[in-house]
C-alpha positions as CSV (number, residue, x, y, z in Angstrom):
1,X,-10.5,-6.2,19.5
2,X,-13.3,-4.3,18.4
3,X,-16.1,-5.0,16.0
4,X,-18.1,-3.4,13.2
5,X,-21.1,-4.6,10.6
6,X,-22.0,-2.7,7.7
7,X,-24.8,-3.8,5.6
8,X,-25.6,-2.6,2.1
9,X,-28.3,-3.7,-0.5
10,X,-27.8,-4.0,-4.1
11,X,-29.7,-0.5,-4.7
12,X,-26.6,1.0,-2.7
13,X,-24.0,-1.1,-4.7
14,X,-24.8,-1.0,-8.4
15,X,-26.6,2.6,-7.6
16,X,-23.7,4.1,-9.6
17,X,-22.1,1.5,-11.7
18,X,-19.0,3.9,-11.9
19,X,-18.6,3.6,-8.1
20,X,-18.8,0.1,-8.2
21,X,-15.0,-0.8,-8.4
22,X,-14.4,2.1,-5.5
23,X,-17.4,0.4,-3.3
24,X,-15.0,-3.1,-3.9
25,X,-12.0,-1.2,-3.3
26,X,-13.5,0.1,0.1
27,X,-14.9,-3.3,1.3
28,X,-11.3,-4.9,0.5
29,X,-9.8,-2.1,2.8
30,X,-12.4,-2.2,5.6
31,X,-11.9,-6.0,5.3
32,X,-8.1,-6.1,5.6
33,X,-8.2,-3.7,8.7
34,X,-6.5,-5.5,12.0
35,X,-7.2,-3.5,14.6
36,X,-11.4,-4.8,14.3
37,X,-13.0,-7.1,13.1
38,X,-15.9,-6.3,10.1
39,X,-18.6,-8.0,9.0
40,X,-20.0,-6.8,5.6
41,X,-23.6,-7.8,4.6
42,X,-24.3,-8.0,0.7
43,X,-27.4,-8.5,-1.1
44,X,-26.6,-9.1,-4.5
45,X,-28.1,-10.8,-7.3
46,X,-24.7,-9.8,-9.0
47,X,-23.3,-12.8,-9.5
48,X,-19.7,-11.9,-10.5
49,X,-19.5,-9.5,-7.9
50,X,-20.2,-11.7,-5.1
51,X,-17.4,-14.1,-6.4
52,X,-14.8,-10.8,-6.3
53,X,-15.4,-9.6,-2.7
54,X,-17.0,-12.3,-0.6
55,X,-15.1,-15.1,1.2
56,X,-18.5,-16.3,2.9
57,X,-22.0,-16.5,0.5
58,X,-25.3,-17.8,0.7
59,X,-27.8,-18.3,-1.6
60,X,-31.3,-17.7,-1.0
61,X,-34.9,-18.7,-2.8
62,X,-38.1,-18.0,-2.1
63,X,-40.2,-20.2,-4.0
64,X,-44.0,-19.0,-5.3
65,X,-45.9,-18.6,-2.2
66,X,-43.2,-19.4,0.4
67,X,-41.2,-17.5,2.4
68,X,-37.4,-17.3,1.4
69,X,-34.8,-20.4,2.5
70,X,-31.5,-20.6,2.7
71,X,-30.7,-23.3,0.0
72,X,-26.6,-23.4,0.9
73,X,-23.9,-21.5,2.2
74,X,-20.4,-21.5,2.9
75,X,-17.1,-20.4,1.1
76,X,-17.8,-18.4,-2.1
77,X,-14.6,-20.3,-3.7
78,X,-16.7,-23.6,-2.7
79,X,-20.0,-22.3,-3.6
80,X,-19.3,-20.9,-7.4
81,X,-16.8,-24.0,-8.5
82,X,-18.6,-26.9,-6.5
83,X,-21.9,-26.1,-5.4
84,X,-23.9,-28.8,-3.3
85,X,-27.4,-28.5,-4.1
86,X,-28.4,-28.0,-7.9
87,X,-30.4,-25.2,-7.4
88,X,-27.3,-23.3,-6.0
89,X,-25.8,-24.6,-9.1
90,X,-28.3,-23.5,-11.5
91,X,-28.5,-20.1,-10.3
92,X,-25.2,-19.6,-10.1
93,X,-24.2,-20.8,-13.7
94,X,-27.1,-18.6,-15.1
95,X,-30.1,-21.9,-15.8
96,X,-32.3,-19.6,-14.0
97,X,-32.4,-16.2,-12.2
């Protein structure tokens, strides 16, 4: 079995918003392919858009003067209904971000 990575930044996913439900369709295809396996790398600060195409998120936060952290991570079904740390949960219901 082969395998592939594609990474994209949120410049190359909302750079169009018309694309934007093509870009999803394409990941869902790529995603869906058996004959490799694909890793796709998303930087988003989209939050509804990361619920629709991810199975696997991680949130980020660089606090003022700090480098950035990973605060959580895991299944995005798990991480947008039952987050584990409250900044995750914050950002995530919109308290801040």
């Amino acid at each position: 079995m082969r395998s592939s990575t594609v990474c994209s930044n949120r410049e190359q996913i909302i750079t169009v918003p018309t694309s934007t439900r093509r870009i999803e369709e394409t990941i869902r295809e790529l995603v869906h392919e058996v004959t490799i396996v694909i890793v796709i790398v998303i930087v988003t600060h989209n939050m509804q858009q990361a619920a629709r195409i991810s199975d696997q998120c991680a949130f980020f936060l660089a606090e003022h003067g700090t480098p950035g952290a990973i605060v959580e991570h895991g299944p995005t079904s798990a991480m947008f209904s039952a987050p584990s740390d409250p900044r995750t949960a914050d950002y995530v219901e919109g308290r801040f971000g």
